[in-house]
C-alpha positions in Angstrom: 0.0 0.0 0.0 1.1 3.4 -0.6 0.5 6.7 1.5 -2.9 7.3 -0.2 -4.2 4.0 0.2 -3.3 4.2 3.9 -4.2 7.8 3.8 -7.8 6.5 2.7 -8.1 3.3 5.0 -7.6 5.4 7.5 -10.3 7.8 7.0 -13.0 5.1 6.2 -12.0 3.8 9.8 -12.9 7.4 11.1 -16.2 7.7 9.0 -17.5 4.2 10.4 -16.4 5.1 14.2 -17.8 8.8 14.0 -20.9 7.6 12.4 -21.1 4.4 15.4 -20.4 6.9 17.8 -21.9 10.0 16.7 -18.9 11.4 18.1 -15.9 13.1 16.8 -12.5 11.2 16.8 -9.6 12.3 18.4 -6.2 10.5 16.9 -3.3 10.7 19.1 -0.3 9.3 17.8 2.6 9.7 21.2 6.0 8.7 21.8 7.3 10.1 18.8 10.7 10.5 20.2 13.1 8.0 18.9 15.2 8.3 17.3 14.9 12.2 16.9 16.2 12.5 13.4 14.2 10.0 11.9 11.2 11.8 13.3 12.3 15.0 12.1 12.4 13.6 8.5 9.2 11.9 8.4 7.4 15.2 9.8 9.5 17.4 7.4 8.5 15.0 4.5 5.0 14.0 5.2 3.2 17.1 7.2 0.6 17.7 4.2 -0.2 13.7 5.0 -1.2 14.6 8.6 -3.2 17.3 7.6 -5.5 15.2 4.9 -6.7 13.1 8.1 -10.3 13.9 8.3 -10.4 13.8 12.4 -8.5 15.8 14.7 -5.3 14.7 15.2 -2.4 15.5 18.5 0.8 13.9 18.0 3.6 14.5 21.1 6.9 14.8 20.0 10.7 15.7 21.8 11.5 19.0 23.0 14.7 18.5 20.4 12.2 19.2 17.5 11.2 22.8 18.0 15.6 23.5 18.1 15.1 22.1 14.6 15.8 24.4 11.5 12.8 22.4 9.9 10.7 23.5 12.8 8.5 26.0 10.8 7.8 23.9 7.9 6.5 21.1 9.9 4.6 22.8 12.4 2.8 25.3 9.6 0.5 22.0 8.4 -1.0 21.9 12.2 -3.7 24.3 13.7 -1.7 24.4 17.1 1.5 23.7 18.7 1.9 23.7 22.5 5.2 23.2 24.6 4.7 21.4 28.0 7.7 23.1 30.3 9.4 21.0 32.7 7.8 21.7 36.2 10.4 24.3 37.5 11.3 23.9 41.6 13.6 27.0 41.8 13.3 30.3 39.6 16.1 31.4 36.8 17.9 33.2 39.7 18.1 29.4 41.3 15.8 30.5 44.1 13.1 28.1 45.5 9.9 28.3 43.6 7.2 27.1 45.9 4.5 26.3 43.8 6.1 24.2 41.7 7.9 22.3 44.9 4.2 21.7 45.9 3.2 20.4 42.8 6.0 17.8 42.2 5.1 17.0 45.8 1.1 16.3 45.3 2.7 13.9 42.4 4.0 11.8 44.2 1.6 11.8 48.0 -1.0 11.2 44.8 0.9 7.7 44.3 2.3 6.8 47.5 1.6 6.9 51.0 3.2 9.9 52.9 4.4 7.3 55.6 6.8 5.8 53.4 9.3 8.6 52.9 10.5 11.5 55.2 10.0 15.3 54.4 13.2 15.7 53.7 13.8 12.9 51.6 10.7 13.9 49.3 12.1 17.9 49.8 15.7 17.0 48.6 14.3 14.5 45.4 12.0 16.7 44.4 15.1 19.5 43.9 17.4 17.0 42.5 14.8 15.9 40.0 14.9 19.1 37.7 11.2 18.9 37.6 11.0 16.3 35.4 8.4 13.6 36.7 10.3 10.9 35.7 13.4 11.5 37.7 11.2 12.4 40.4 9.9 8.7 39.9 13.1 7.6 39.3 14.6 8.6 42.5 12.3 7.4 44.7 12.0 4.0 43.2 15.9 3.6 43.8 15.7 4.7 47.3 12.7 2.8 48.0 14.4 -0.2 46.8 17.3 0.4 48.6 15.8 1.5 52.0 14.1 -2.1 51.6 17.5 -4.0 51.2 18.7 -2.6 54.4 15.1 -3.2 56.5 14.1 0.3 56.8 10.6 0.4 56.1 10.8 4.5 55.2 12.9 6.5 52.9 15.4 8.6 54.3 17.7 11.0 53.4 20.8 8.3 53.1 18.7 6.1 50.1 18.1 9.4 48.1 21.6 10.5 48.8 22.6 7.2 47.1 20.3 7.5 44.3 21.1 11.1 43.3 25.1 9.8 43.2 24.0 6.8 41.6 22.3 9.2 38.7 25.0 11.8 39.0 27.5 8.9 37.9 24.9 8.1 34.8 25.1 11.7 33.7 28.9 12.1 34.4 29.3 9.2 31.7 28.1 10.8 28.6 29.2 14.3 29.4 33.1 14.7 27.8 35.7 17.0 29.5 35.7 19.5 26.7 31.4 19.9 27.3 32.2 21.4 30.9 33.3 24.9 29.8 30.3 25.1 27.5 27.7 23.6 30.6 29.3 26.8 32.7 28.2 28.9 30.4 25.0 28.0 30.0 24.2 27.8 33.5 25.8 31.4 33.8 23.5 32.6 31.1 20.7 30.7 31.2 20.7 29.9 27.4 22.2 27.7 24.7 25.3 28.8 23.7 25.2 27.3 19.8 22.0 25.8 19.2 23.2 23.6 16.9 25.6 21.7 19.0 23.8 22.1 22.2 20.9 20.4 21.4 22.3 17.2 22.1 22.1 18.3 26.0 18.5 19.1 25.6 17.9 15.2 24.3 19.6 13.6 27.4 18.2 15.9 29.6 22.4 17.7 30.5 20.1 20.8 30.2 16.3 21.5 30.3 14.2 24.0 29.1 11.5 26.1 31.2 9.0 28.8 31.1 6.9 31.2 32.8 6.8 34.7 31.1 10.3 33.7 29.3 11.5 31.0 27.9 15.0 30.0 29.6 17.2 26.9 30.3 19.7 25.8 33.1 21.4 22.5 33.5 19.8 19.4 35.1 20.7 19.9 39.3 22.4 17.2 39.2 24.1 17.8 36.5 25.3 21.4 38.4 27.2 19.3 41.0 29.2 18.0 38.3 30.7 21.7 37.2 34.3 21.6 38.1 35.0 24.7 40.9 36.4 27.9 39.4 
């Protein structure tokens, strides 16, 4: 089959479920993240495709692809484009930001029971997670497997001490000597230094993006631990 006999498969399958329903369809297509550049080129190359689905339509792709000097010609075939920021715990001036501490915080008493892990502990992982969920998750998990090994039936602040140098190590491995001066500077300045080579920080996370009225980045905290002393 080629792209319009998919392109018209497709749409009968909408027809038939909007007229079953009496509903309109929704397609979400997610996880379009890997590997970056071959998502780039089939959304450079087949955006007109997207648009000829007759349903709406919300795809979620990397952060990496807006950085992309095909950006504009993708994103001009779709109605909308929305960026979700990373949930910031500290401002651009690395102060605390409270409401997004209590946020990350609700995400996880959501999923676990308070009793299980000390303030502290769920204060210092939710800092050391950059705001991103999934180190959030991450960190916890560790700890609560370790905590478990050694018969404590809470979290404490020695497990998430272990698993924020246990994921300091896994960053420290694919950072080279010669990215540390460029790190410095955007942690200094709060911005990409070359776009076009620091993008590959944004897609393991070395540096992540946030926004409130501006758009700014800084490194991952754990990452910041990792800057060599001046």
């Amino acid at each position: 089959m080629n792209r319009r006999d998919y392109l018209s498969a497709l749409n009968k399958v909408v027809k038939t479920l909007q007229k079953k329903t009496g509903k309109n369809v929704l397609l979400l297509i997610d996880d379009l993240d890997k590997p970056v550049s071959r998502i780039e080129k089939v959304l450079s190359e087949e955006s007109q495709a997207f648009s000829e689905i007759e349903c709406s339509l919300a795809l979620t792709v990397p952060i990496t692809l807006f950085y992309s000097p095909m950006v504009n010609r993708i994103t001009e075939w779709f109605t909308h484009t929305e960026i979700l920021p990373n949930i910031h715990a500290f401002d651009k001036d690395g102060n605390i930001y409270p409401p997004g501490i209590s946020v990350l915080k609700e995400l996880v008493l959501r999923r676990m029971d308070p009793a299980l892990i000390t303030g502290e502990a769920l204060e210092k992982a939710v800092a050391y997670s950059g705001g991103v969920f999934r180190y959030l998750v991450k960190l916890i998990q560790d700890s609560a497997f370790s905590a478990l090994m050694a018969g404590q039936n809470k979290i404490g602040i020695e497990p998430i001490d272990g698993s924020i140098a246990k994921m300091r190590s896994e960053f420290g491995r694919i950072i080279g000597l010669d990215d540390y001066d460029t790190l410095k500077k955007i942690h200094k300045q709060k911005n990409l230094t070359n776009i076009r080579q620091d993008v590959r920080f944004i897609a393991n996370d070395i540096v992540l993006e946030y926004q409130n009225k501006t758009r700014w980045v800084d490194l991952h905290p754990i990452v910041i631990d990792l800057l060599p002393a001046d």
